[in-house]
FIDRENFI-727887 format. One record per residue (C-alpha): residue number from 1; residue in three letters; z, x, y. Coordinates in nm, 4 decimals. Example, Ala and Ser with C-alpha at 12.3 -4.5 7.8 and 13.67 -1.06 7.14 Angstrom:
+------+------+----------+----------+----------+
: resi : resn :       pz :       px :       py :
+------+------+----------+----------+----------+
:    1 :  ala :   0.7800 :   1.2300 :  -0.4500 :
:    2 :  ser :   0.7140 :   1.3670 :  -0.1060 :
+------+------+----------+----------+----------+
// end
This chain:
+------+------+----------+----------+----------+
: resi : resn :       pz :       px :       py :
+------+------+----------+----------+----------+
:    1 :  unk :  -1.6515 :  -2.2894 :  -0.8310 :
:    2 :  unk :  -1.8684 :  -2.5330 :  -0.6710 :
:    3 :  unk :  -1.5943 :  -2.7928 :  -0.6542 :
:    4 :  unk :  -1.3384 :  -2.5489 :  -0.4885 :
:    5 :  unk :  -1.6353 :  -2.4629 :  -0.2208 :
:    6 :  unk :  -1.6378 :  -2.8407 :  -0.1234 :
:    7 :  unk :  -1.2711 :  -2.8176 :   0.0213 :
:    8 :  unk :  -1.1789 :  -2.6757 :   0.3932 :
:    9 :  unk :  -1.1674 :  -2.2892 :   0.4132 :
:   10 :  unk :  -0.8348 :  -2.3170 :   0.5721 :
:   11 :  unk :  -0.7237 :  -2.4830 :   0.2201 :
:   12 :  unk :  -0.8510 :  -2.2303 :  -0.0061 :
:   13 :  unk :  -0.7412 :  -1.9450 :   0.2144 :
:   14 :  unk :  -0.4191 :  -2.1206 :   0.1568 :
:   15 :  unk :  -0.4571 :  -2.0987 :  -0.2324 :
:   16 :  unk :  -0.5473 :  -1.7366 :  -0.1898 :
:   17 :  unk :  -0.2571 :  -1.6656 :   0.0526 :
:   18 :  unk :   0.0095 :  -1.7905 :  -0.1810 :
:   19 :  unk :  -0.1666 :  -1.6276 :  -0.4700 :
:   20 :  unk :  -0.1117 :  -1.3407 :  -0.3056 :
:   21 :  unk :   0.2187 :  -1.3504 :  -0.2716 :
:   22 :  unk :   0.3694 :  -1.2521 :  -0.5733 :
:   23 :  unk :   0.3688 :  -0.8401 :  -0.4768 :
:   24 :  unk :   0.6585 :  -0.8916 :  -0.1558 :
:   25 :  unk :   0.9041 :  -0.9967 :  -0.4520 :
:   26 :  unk :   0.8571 :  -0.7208 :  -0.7362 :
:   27 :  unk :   1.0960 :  -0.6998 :  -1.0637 :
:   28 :  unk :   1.3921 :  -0.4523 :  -0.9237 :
:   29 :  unk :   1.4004 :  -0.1374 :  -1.0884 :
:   30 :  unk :   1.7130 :  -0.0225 :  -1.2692 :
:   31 :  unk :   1.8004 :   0.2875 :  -1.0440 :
:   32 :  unk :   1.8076 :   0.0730 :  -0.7603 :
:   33 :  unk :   1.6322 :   0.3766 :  -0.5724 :
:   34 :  unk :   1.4285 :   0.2767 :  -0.2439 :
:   35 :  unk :   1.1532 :   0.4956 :  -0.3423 :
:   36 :  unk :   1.0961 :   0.2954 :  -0.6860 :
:   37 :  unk :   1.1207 :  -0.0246 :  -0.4918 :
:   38 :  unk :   0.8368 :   0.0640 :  -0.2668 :
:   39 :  unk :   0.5960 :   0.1978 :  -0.5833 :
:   40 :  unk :   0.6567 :  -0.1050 :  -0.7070 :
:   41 :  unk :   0.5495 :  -0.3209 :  -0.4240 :
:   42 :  unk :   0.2408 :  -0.1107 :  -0.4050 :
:   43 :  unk :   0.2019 :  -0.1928 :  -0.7675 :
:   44 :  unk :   0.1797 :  -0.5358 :  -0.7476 :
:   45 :  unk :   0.0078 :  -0.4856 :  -0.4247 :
:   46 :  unk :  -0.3254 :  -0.2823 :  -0.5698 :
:   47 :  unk :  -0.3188 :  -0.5732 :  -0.9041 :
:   48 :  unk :  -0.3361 :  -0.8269 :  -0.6341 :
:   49 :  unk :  -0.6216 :  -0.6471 :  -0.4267 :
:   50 :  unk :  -0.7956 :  -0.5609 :  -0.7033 :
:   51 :  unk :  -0.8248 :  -0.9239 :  -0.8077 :
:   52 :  unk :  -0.9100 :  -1.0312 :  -0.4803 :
:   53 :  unk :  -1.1721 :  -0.8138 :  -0.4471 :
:   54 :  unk :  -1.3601 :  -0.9316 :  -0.7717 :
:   55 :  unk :  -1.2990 :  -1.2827 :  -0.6287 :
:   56 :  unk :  -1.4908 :  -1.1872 :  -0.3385 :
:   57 :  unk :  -1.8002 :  -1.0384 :  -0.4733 :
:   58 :  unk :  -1.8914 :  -1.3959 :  -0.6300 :
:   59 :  unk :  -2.0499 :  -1.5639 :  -0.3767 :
:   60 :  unk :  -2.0527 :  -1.5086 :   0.0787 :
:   61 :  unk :  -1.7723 :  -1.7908 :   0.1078 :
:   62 :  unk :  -1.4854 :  -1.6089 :  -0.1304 :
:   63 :  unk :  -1.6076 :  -1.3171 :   0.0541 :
:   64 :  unk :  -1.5380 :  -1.4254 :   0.3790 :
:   65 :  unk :  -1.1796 :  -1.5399 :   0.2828 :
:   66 :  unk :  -1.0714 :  -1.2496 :   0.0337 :
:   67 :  unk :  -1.1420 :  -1.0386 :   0.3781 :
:   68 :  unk :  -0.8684 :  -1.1557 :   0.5661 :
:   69 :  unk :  -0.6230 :  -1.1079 :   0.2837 :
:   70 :  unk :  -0.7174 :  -0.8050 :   0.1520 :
:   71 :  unk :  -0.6576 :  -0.6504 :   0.4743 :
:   72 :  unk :  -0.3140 :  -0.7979 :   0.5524 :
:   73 :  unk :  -0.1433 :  -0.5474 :   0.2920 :
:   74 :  unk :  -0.3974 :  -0.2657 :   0.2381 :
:   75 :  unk :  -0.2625 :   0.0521 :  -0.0094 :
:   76 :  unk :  -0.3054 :   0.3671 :   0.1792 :
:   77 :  unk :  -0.2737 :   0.5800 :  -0.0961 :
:   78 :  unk :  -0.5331 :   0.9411 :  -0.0574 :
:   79 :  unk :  -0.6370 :   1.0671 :   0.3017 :
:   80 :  unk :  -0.9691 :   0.9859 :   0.1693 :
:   81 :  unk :  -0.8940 :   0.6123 :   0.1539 :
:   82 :  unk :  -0.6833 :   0.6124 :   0.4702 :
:   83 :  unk :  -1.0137 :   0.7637 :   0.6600 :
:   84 :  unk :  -1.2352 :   0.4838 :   0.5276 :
:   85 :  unk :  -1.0087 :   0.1990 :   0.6188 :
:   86 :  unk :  -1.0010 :   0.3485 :   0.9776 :
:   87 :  unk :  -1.3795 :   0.3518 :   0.9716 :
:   88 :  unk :  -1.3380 :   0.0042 :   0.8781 :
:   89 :  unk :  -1.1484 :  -0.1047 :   1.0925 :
:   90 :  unk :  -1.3107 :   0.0806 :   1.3887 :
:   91 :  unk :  -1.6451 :  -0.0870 :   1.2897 :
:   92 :  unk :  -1.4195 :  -0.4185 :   1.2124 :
:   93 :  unk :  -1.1749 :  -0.5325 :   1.5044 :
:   94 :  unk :  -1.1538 :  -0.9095 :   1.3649 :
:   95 :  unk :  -1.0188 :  -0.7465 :   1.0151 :
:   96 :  unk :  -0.8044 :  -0.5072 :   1.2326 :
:   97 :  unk :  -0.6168 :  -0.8350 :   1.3474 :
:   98 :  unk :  -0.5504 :  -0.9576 :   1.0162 :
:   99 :  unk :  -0.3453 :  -0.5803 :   0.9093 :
:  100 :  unk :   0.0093 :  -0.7046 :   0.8599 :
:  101 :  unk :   0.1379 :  -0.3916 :   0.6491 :
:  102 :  unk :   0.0376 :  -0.0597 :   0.6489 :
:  103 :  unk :   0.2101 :   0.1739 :   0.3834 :
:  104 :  unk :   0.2012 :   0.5300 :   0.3140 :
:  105 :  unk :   0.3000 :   0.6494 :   0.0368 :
:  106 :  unk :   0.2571 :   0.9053 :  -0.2483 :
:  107 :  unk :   0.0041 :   1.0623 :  -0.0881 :
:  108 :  unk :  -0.2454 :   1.2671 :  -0.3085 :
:  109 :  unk :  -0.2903 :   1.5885 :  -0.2119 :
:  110 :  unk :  -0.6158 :   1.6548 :   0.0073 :
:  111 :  unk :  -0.7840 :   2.0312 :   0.1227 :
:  112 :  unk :  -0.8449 :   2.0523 :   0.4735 :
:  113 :  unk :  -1.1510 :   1.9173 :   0.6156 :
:  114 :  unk :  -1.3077 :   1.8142 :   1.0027 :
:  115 :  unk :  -1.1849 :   1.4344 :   1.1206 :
:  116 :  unk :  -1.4467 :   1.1795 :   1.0602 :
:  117 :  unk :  -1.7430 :   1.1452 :   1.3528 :
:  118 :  unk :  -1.6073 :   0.8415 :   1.4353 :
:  119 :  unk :  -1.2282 :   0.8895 :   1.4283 :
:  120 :  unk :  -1.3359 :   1.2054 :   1.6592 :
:  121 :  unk :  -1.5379 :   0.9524 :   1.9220 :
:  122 :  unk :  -1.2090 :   0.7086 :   1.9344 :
:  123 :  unk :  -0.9740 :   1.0137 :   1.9962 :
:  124 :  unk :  -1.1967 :   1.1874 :   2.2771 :
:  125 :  unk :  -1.2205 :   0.8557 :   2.4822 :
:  126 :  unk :  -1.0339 :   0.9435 :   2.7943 :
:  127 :  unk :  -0.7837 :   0.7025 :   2.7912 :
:  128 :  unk :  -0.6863 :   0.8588 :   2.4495 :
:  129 :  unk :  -0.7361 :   1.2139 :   2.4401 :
:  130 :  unk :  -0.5034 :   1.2146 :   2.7416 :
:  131 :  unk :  -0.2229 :   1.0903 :   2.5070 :
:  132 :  unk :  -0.2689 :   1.3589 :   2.2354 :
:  133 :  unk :  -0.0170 :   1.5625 :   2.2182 :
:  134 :  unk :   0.0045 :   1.9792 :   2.1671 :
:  135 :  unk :  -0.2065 :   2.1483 :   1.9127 :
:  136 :  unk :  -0.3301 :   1.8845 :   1.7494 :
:  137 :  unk :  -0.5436 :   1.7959 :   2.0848 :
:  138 :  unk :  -0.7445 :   2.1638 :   1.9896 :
:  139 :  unk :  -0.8033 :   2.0616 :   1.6225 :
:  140 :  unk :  -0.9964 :   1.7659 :   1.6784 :
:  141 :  unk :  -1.3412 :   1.8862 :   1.6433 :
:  142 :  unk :  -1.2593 :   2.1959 :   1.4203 :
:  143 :  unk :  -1.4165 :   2.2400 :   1.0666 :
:  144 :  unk :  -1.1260 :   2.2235 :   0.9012 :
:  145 :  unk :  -0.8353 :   2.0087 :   1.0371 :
:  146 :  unk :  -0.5055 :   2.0764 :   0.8510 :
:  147 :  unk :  -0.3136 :   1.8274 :   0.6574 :
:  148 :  unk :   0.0458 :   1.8244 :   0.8765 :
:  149 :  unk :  -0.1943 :   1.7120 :   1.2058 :
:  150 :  unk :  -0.4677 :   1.5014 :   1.0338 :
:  151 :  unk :  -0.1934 :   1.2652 :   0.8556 :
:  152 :  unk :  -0.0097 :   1.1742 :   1.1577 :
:  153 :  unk :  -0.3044 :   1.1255 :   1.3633 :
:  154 :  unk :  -0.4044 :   0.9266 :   1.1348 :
:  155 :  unk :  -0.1332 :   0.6978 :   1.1211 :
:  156 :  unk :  -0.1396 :   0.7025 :   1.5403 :
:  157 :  unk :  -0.5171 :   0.5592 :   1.5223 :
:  158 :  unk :  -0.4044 :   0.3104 :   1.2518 :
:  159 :  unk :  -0.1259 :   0.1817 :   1.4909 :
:  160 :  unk :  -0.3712 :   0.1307 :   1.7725 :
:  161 :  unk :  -0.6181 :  -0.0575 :   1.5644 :
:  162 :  unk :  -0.3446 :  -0.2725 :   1.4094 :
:  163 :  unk :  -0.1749 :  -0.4796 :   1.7051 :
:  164 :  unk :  -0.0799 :  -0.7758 :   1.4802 :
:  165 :  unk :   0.1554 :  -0.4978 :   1.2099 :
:  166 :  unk :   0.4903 :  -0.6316 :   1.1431 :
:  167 :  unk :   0.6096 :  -0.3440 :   0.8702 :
:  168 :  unk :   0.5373 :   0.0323 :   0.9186 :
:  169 :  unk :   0.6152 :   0.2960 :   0.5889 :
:  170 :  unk :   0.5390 :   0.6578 :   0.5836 :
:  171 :  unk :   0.6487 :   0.8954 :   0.3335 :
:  172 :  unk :   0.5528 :   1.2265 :   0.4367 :
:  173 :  unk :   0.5677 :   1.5646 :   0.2837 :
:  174 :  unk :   0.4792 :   1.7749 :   0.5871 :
:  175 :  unk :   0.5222 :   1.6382 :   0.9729 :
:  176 :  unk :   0.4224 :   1.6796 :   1.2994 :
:  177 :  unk :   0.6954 :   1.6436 :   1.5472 :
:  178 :  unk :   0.3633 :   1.5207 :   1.8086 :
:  179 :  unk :   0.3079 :   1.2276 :   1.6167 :
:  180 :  unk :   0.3522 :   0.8654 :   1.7166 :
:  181 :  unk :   0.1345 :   0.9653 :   2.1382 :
:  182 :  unk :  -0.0740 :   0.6810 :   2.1199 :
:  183 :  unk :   0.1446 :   0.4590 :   2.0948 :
:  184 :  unk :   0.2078 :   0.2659 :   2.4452 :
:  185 :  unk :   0.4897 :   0.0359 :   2.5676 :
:  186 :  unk :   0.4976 :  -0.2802 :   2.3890 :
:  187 :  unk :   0.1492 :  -0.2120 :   2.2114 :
:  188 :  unk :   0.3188 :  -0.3363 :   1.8537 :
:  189 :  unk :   0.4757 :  -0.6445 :   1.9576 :
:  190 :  unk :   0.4803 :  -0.7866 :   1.5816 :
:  191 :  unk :   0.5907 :  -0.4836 :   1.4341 :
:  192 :  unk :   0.9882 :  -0.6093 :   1.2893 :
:  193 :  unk :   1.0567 :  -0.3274 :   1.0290 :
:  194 :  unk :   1.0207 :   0.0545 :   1.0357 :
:  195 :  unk :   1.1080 :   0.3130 :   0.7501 :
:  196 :  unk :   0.9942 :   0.6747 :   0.8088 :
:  197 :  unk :   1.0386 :   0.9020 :   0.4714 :
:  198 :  unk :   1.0379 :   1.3183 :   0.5341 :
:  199 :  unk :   1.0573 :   1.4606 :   0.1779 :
:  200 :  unk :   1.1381 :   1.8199 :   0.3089 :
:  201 :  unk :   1.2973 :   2.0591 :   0.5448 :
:  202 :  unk :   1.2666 :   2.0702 :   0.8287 :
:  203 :  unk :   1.3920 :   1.7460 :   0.9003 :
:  204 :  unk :   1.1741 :   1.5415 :   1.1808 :
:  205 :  unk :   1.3469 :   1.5020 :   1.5190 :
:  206 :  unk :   1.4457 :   1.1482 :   1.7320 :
:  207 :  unk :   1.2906 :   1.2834 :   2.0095 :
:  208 :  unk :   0.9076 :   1.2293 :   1.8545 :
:  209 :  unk :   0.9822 :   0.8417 :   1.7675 :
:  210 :  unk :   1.0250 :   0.7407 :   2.0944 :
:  211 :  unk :   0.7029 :   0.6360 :   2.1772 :
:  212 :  unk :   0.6803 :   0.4402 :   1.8475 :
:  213 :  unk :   1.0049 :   0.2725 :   1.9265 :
:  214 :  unk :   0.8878 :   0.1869 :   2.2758 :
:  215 :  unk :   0.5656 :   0.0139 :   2.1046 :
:  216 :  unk :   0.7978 :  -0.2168 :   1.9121 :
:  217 :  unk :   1.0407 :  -0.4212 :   2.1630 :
:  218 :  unk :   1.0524 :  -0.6358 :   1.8937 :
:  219 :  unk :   1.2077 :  -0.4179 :   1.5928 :
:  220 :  unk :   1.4581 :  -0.5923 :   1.3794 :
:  221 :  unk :   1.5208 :  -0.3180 :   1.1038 :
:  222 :  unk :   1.5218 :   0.0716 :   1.1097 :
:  223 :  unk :   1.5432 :   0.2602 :   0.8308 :
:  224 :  unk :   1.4918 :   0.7032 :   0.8855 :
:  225 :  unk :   1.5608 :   0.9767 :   0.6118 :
:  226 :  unk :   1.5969 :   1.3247 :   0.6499 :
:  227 :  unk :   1.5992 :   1.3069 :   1.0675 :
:  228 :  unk :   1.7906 :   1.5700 :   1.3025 :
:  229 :  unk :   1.8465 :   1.6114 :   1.6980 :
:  230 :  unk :   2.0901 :   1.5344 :   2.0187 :
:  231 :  unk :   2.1648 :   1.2316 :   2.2237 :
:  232 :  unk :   1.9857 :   1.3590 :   2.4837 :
:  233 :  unk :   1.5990 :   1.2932 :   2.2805 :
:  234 :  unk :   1.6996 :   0.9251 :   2.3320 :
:  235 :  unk :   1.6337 :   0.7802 :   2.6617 :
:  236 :  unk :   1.8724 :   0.6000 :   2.8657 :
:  237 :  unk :   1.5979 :   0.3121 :   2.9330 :
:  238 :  unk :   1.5206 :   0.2575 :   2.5457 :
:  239 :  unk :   1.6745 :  -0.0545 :   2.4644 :
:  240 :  unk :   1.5910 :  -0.2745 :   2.1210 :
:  241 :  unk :   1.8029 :  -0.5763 :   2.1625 :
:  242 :  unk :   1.6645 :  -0.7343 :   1.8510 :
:  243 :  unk :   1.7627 :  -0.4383 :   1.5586 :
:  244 :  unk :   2.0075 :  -0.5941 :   1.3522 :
:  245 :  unk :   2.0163 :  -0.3179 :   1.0297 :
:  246 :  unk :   1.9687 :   0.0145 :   1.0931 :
:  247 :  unk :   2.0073 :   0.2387 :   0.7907 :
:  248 :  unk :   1.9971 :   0.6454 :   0.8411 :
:  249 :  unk :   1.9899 :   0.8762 :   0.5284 :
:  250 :  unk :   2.0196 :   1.2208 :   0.4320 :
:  251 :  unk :   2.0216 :   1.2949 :   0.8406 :
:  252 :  unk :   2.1852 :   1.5227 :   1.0196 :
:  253 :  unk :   2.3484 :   1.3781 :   1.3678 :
:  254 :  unk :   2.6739 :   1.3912 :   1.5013 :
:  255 :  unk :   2.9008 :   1.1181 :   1.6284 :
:  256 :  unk :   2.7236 :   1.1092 :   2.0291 :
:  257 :  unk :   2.3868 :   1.0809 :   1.8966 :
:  258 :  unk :   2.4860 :   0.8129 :   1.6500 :
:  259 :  unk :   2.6563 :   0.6451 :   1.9088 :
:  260 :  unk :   2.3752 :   0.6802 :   2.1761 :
:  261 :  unk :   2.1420 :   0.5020 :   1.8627 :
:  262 :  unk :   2.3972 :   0.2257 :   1.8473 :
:  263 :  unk :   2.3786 :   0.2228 :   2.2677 :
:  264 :  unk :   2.0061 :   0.1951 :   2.2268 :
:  265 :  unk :   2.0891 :  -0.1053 :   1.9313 :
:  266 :  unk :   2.3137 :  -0.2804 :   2.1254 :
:  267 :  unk :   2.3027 :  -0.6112 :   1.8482 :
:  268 :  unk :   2.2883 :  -0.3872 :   1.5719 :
:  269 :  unk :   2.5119 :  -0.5812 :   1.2907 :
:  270 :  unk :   2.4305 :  -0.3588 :   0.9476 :
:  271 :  unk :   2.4891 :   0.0285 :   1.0003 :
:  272 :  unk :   2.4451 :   0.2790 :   0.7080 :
:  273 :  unk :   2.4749 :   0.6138 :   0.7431 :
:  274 :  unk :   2.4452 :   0.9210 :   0.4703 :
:  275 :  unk :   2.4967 :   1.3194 :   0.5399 :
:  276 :  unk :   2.2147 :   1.5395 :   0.3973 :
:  277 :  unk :   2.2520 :   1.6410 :   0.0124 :
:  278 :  unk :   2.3008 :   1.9855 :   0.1425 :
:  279 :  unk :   2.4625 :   2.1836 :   0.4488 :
:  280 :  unk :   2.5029 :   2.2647 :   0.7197 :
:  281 :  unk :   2.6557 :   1.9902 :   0.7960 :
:  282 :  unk :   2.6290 :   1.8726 :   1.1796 :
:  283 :  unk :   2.7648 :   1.4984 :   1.1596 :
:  284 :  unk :   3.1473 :   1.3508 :   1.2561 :
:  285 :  unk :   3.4136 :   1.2733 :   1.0812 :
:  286 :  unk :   3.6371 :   0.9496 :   1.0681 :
:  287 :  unk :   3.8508 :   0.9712 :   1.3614 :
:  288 :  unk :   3.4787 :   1.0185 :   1.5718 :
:  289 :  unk :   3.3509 :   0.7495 :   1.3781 :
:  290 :  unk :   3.6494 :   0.5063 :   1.5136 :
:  291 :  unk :   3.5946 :   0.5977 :   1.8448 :
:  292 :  unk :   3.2029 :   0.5944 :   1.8685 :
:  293 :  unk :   3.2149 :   0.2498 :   1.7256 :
:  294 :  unk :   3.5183 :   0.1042 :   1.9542 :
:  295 :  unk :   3.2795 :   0.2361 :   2.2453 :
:  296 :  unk :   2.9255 :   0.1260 :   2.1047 :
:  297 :  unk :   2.9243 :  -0.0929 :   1.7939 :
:  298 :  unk :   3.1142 :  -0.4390 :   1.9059 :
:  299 :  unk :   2.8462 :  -0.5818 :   1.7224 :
:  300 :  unk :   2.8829 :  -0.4014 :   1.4443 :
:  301 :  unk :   2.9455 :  -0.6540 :   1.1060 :
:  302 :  unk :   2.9019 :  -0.3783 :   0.8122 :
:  303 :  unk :   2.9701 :  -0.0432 :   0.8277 :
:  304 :  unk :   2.8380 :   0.1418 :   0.5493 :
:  305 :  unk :   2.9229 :   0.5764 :   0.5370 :
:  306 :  unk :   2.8825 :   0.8433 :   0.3214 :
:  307 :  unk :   3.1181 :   1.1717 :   0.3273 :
:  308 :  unk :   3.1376 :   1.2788 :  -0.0285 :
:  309 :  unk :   2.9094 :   1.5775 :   0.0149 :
:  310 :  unk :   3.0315 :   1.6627 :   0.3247 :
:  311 :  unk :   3.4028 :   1.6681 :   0.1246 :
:  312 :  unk :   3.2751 :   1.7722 :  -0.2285 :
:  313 :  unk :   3.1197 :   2.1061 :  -0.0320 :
:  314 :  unk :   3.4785 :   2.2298 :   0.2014 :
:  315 :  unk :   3.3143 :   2.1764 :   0.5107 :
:  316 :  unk :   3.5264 :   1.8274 :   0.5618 :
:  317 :  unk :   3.8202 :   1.8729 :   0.8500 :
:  318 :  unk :   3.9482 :   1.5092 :   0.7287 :
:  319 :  unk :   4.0633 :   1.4241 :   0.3615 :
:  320 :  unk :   4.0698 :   1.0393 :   0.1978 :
:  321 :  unk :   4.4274 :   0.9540 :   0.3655 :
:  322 :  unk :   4.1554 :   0.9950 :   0.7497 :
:  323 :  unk :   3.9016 :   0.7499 :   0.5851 :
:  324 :  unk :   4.1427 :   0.5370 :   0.4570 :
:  325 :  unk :   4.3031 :   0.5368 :   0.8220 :
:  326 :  unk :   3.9412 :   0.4851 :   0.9628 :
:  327 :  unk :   3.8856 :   0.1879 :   0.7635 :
:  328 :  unk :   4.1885 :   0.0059 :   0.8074 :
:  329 :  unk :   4.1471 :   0.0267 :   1.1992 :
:  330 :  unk :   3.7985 :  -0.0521 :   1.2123 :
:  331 :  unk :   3.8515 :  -0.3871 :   1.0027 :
:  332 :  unk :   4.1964 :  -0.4925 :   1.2091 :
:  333 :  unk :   4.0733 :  -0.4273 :   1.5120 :
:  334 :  unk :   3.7119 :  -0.5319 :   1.4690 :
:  335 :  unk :   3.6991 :  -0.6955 :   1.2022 :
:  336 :  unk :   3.3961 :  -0.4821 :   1.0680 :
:  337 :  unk :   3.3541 :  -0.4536 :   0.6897 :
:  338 :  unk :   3.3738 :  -0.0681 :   0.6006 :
:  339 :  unk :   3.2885 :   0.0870 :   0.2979 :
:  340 :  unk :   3.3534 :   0.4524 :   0.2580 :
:  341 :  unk :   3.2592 :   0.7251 :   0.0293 :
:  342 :  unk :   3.5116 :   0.8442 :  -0.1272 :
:  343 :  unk :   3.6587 :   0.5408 :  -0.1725 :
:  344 :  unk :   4.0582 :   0.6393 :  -0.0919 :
:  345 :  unk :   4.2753 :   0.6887 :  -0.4112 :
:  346 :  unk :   4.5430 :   0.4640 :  -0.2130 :
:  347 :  unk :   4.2867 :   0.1945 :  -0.1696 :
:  348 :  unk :   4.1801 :   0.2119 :  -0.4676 :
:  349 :  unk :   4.5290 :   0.1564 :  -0.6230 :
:  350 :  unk :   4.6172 :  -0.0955 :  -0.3866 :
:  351 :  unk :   4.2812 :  -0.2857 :  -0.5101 :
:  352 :  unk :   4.3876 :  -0.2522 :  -0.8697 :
:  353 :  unk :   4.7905 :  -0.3374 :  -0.8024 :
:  354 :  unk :   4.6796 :  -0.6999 :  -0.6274 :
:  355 :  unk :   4.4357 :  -0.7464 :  -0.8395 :
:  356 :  unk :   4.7142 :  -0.7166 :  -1.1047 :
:  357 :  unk :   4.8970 :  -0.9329 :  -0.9897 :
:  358 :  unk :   4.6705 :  -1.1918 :  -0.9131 :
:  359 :  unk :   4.6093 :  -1.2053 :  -1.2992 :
:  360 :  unk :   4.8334 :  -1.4838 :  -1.5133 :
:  361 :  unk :   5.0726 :  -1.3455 :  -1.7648 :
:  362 :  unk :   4.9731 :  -1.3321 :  -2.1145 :
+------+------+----------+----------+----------+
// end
């Protein structure tokens, strides 16, 4: 111990950083679903913290270092956490700077209960309060603040303490569709890679992102389940030149608003898109696909879409012969990559008939 003291901080905060690596590549799970992926980043995540946090109670200089890395990736994983690293970080801006990643997920279930004195004193500052938006302005010094306004405020007082985050993820059970008012132009400039996570109906709306989206001119990736609304809840003015993968499932948009998201993505180059497991069903079909990406998507490299419950339930117009049709236009004229659910019977046995034949003769 004494020996490793003798070398430069920077050089042990080194060791420590790549010792703390190991969580951002977990073992992939066998169901491939994006939910166990994330569980078991947090995994690793809480092993890793947990370690560095013995490490840091031996002595004022492993302290010191294990700081700055144990905030990078902190696991938000009760309200009753979440409210102590804000109290943290409120007492703490030099730690504040060093937040990276802020996840939420699996939240434990909490009874109502009043904001913390602190988190009250941030929010009634002028310059904030002013931002608040609807009821949840009302609530702030009640007894008992309930759990669908406490969690998003929450996450809005996280994002203003947190100017350096590069990767946002929420998994919510309830929402507020006034979340995300803090947020300011350009206040997240780091912040490369958002996935927002609405377990239940209703489904949250584009409309209350837009002040999140506006924090992050920098956004590369955008990943939304279970979201709903019209072209006209995205501004004309909103424009993220630097999203390259945007991935939207289980939501329920039609073929405008998709192609007003793409308008707003201009350099978008990875597009998935899934219906909700259930109807009704509000999004296009092929033939509005074709045309929504000949007008928006010329930067469009993979196209990625999902129509078999919109098919498997009778509310499809089009049958496999349209998103066969689809797919063969989009890749002559655009050369985009499609791949379509259903995959067409006639593609399917084309596939298998050259593949045939590319075989030698036994």
């Amino acid at each position: 111990m004494a020996l490793i003291q003798r070398l430069p901080a920077e050089i042990v905060y080194k060791l420590i950083e790549e010792f703390s690596h190991d969580h951002e590549y977990p073992s992939p799970c066998s169901c491939r679903m994006r939910s166990c992926e994330q569980k078991a980043v947090e995994k690793d995540q809480l092993l890793t913290n947990s370690a560095l946090a013995v490490l840091g109670r031996t002595c004022r200089f492993f302290h010191e270092l294990t700081a700055r890395q144990l905030y990078r990736y902190p696991v938000v994983s009760s309200m009753a956490k979440a409210w102590h690293l804000v109290r943290t970080l409120l007492a703490r801006p030099d730690l504040a700077r060093h937040v990276k990643r802020l996840s939420f997920n699996n939240w434990t279930q909490a009874d109502d209960a009043a904001l913390p004195d602190e988190v009250v004193a941030y929010l009634t500052q002028p310059a904030k309060y002013m931002r608040i938006r609807g009821a949840s302005k009302t609530q702030l010094t009640q007894d008992r603040v309930s759990q669908a306004v406490a969690r998003p405020l929450l996450i809005d007082v996280l994002l203003t303490l947190c100017p350096g985050l590069e990767n946002l993820y929420a998994r919510f059970d309830s929402w507020s569709y006034e979340a995300f008012g803090l947020c300011t132009p350009g206040s997240l400039p780091s912040l490369t890679a958002i996935e927002l996570y609405h377990d239940i109906k209703p489904n949250f709306r584009l409309g209350a992102l837009v002040s999140l989206l506006r924090a992050a001119p920098n956004l590369e990736e955008l990943r939304l389940w279970n979201i709903e609304g019209g072209a006209a809840e995205i501004p004309e003015d909103l424009v993220l030149e630097h999203v390259k993968t945007i991935r939207l499932r289980q939501c329920n948009i039609d073929a405008q608003t998709l192609g007003h998201v793409l308008a707003m993505c201009p350099n978008v180059e990875l597009l998935t898109f899934e219906p909700p497991l259930d109807g009704p069903y509000n999004v296009f079909g092929p033939r509005e696909l074709v045309q929504m990406v000949v007008e928006y998507g010329r930067n469009l490299r993979k196209l990625r879409i999902y129509w078999t419950n919109v098919i498997d339930e009778g509310e499809a117009d089009y049958d496999e012969d349209d998103i066969a049709d689809a797919m063969a236009e989009l890749g002559g004229l655009m050369g985009i990559r499609c791949l379509f659910y259903p995959v067409p019977r006639r593609l399917l046995e084309q596939f298998i008939g050259e593949w045939g034949r590319s075989q030698p003769d036994f």
